[in-house]
PyMOL Python script that loads the backbone (N, CA, C, O; Angstrom):
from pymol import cmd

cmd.read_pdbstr("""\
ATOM      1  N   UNK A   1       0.844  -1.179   0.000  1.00  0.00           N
ATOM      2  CA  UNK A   1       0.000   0.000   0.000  1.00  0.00           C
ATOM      3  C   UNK A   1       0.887   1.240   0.000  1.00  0.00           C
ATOM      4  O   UNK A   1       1.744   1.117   0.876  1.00  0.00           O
ATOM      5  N   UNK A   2       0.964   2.066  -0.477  1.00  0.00           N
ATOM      6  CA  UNK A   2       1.411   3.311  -1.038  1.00  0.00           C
ATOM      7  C   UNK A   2       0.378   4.520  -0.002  1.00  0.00           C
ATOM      8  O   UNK A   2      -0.826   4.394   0.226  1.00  0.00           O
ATOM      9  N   UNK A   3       1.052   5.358   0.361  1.00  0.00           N
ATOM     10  CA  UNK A   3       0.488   6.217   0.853  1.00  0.00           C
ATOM     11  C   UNK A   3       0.794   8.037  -0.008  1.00  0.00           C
ATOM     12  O   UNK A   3       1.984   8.285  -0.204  1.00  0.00           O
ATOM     13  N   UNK A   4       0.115   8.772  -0.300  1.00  0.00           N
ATOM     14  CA  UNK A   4       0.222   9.973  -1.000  1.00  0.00           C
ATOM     15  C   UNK A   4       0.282  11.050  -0.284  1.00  0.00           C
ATOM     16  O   UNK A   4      -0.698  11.695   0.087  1.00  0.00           O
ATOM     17  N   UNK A   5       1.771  11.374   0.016  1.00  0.00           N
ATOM     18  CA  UNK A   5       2.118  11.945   0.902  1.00  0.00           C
ATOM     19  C   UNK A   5       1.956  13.670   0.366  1.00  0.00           C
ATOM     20  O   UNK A   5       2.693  14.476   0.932  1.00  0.00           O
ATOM     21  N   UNK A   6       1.325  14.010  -0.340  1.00  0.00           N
ATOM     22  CA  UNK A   6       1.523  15.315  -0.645  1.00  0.00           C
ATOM     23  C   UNK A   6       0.066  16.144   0.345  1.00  0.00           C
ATOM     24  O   UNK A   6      -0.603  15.689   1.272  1.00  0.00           O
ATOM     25  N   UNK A   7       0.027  17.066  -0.136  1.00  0.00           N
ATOM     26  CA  UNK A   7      -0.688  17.799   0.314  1.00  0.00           C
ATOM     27  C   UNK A   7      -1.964  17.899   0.026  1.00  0.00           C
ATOM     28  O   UNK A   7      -2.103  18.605  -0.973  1.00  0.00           O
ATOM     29  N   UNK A   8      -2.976  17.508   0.454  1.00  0.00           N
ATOM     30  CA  UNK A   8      -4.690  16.938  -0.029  1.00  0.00           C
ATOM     31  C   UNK A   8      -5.260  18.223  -0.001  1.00  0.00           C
ATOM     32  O   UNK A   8      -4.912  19.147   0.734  1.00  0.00           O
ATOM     33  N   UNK A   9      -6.342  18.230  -1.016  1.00  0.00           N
ATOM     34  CA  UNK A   9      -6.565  19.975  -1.369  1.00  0.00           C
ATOM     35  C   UNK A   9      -8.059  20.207  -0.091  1.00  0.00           C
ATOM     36  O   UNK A   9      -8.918  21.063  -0.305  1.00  0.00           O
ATOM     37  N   UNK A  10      -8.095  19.454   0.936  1.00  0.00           N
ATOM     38  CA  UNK A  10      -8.772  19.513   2.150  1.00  0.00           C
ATOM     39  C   UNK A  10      -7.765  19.736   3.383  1.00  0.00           C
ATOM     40  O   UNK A  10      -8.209  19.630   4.526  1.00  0.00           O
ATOM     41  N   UNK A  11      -7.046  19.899   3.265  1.00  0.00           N
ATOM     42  CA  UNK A  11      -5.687  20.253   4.652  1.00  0.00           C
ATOM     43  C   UNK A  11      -5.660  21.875   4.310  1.00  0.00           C
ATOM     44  O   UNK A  11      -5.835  22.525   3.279  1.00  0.00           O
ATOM     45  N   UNK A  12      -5.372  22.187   5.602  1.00  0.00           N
ATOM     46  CA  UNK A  12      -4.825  23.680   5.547  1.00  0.00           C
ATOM     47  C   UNK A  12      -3.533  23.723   6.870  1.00  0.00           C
ATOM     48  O   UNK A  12      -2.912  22.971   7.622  1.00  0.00           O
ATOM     49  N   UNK A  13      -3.635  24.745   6.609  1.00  0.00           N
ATOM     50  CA  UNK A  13      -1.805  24.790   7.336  1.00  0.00           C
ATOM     51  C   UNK A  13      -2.323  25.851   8.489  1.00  0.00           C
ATOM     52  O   UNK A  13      -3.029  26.808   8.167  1.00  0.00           O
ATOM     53  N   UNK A  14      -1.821  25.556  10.198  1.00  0.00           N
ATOM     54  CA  UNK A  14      -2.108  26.776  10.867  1.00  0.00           C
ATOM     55  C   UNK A  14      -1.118  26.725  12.107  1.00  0.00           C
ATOM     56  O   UNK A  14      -0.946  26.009  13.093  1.00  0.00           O
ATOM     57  N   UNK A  15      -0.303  28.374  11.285  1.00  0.00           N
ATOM     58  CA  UNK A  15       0.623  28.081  12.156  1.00  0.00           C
ATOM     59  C   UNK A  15       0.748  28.611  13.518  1.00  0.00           C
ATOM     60  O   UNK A  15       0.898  29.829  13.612  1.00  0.00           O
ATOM     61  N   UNK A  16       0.719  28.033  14.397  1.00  0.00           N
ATOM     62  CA  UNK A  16       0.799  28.221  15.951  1.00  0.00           C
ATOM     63  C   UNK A  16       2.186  28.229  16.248  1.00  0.00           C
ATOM     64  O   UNK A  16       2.604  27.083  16.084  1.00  0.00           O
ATOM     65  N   UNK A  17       2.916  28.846  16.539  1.00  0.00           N
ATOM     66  CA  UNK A  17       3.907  29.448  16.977  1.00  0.00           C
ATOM     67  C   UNK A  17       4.382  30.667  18.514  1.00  0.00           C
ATOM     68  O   UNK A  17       4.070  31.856  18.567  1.00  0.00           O
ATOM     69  N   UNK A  18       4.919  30.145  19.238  1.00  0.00           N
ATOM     70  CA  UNK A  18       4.848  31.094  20.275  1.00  0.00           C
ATOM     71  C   UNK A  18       5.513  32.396  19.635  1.00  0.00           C
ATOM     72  O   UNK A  18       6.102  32.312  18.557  1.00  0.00           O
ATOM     73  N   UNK A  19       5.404  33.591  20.319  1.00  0.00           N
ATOM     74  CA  UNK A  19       6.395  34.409  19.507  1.00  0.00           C
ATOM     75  C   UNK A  19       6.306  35.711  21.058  1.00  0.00           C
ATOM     76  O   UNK A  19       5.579  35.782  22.049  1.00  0.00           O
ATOM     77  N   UNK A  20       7.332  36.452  20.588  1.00  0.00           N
ATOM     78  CA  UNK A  20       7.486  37.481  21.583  1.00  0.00           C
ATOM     79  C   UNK A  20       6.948  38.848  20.939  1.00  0.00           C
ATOM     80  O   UNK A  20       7.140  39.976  21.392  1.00  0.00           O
ATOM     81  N   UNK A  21       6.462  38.612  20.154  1.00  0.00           N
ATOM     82  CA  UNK A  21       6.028  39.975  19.234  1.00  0.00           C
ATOM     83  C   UNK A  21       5.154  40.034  18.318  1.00  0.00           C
ATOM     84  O   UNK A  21       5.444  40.391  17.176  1.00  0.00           O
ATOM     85  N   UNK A  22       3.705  39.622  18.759  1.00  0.00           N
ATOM     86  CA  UNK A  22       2.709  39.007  17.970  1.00  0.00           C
ATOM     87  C   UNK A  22       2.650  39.767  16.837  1.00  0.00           C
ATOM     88  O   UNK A  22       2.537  39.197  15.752  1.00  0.00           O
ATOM     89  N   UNK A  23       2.724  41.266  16.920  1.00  0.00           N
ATOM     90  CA  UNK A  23       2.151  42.096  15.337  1.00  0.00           C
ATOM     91  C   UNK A  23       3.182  41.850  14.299  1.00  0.00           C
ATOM     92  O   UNK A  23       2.819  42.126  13.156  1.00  0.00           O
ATOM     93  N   UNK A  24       4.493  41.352  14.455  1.00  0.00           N
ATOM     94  CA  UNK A  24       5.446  41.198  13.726  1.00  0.00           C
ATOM     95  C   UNK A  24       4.922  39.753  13.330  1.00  0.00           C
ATOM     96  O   UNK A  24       4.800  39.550  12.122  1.00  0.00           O
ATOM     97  N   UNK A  25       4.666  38.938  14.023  1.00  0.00           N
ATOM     98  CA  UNK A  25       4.726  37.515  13.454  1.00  0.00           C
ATOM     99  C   UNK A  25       3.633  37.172  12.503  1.00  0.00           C
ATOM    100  O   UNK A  25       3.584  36.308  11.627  1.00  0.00           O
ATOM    101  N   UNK A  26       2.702  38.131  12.922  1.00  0.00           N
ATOM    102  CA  UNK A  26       1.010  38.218  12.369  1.00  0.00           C
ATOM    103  C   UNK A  26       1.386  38.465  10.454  1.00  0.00           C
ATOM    104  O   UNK A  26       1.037  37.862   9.439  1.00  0.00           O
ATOM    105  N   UNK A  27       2.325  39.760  10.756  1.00  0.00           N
ATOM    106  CA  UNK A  27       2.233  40.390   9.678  1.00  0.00           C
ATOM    107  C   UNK A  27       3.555  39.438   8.816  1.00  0.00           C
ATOM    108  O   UNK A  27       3.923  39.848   7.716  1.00  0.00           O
ATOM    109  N   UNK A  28       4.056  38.448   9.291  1.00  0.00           N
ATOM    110  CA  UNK A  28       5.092  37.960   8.461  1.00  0.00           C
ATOM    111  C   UNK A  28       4.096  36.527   7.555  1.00  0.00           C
ATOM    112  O   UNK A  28       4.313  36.022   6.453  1.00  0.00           O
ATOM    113  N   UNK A  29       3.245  36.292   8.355  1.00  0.00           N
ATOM    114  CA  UNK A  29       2.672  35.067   8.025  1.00  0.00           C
ATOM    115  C   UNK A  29       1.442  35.314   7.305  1.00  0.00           C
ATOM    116  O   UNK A  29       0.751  34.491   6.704  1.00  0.00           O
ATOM    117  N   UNK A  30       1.239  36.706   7.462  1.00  0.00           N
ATOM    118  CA  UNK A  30       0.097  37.180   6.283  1.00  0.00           C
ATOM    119  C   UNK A  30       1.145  37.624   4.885  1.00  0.00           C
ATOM    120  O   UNK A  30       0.772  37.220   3.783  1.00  0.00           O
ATOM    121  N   UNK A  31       2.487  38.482   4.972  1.00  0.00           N
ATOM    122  CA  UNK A  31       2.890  38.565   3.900  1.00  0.00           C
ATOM    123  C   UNK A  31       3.153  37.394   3.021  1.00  0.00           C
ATOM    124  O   UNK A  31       3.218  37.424   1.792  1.00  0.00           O
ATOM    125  N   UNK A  32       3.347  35.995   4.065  1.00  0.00           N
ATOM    126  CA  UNK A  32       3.449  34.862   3.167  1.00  0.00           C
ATOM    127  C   UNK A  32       1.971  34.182   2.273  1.00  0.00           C
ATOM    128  O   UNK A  32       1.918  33.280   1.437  1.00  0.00           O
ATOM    129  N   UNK A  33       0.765  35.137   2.926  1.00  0.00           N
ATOM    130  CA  UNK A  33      -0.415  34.637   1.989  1.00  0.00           C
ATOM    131  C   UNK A  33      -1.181  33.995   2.644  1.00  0.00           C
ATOM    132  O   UNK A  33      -2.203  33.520   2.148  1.00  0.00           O
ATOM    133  N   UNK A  34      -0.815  33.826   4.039  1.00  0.00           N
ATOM    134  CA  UNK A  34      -1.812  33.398   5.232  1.00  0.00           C
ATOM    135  C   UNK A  34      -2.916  34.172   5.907  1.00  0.00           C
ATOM    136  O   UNK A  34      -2.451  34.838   6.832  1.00  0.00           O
ATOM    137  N   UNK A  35      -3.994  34.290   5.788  1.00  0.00           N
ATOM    138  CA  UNK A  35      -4.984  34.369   6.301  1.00  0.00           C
ATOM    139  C   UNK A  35      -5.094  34.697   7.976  1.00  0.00           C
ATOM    140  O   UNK A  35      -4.431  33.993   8.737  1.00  0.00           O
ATOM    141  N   UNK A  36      -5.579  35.312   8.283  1.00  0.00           N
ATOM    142  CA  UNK A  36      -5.890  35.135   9.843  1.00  0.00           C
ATOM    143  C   UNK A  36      -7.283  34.902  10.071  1.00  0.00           C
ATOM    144  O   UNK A  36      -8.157  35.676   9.682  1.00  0.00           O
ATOM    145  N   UNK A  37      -7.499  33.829  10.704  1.00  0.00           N
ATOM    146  CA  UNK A  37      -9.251  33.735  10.748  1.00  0.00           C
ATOM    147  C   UNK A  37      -9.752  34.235  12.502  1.00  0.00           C
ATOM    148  O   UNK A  37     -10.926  34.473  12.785  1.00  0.00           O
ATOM    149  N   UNK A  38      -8.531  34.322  13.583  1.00  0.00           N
ATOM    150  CA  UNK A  38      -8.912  34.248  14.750  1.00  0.00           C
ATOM    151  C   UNK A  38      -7.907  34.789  15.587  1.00  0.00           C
ATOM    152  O   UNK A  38      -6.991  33.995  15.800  1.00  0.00           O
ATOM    153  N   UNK A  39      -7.788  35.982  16.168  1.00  0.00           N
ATOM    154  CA  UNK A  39      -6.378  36.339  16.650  1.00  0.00           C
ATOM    155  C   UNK A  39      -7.034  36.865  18.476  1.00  0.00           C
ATOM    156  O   UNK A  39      -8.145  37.290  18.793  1.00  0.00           O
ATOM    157  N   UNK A  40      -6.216  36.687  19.048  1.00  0.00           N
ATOM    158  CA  UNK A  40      -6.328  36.352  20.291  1.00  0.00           C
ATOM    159  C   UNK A  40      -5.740  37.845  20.883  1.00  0.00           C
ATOM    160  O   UNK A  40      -4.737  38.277  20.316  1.00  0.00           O
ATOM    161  N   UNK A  41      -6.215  38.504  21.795  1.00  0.00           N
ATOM    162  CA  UNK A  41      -4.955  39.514  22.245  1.00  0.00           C
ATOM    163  C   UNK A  41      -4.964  39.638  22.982  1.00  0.00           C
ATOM    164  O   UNK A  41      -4.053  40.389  23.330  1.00  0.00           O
ATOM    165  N   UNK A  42      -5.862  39.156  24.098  1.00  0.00           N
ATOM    166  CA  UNK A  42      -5.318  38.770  25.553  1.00  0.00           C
ATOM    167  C   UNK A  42      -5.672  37.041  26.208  1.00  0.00           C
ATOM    168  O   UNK A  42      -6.729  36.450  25.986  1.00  0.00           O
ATOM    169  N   UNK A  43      -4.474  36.461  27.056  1.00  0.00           N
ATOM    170  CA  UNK A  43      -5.050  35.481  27.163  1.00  0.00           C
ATOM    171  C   UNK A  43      -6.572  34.968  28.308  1.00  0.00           C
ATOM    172  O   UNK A  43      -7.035  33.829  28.246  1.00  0.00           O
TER     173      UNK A  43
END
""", "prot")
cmd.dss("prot")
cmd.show_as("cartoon", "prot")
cmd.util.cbc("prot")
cmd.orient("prot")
């Protein structure tokens, strides 16, 4: 059995990352074409 390791056009990518400087990280991962659907700003 073979498994198809690529990327299924039903996956999405979300990156969770700690960071020390949320508006910088926000805005690096939107210049890459990422979306923000939910942003948090206090915990």
């Amino acid at each position: 059995m073979m498994l198809d390791e690529g990327v299924q056009p039903n996956e999405t990518t979300v990156p969770m990352l700690p960071c020390v400087a949320p508006e910088e990280t926000l805005a690096f991962w939107r210049a890459l074409g990422f979306a923000v659907t939910y942003e948090q700003t206090k915990p």
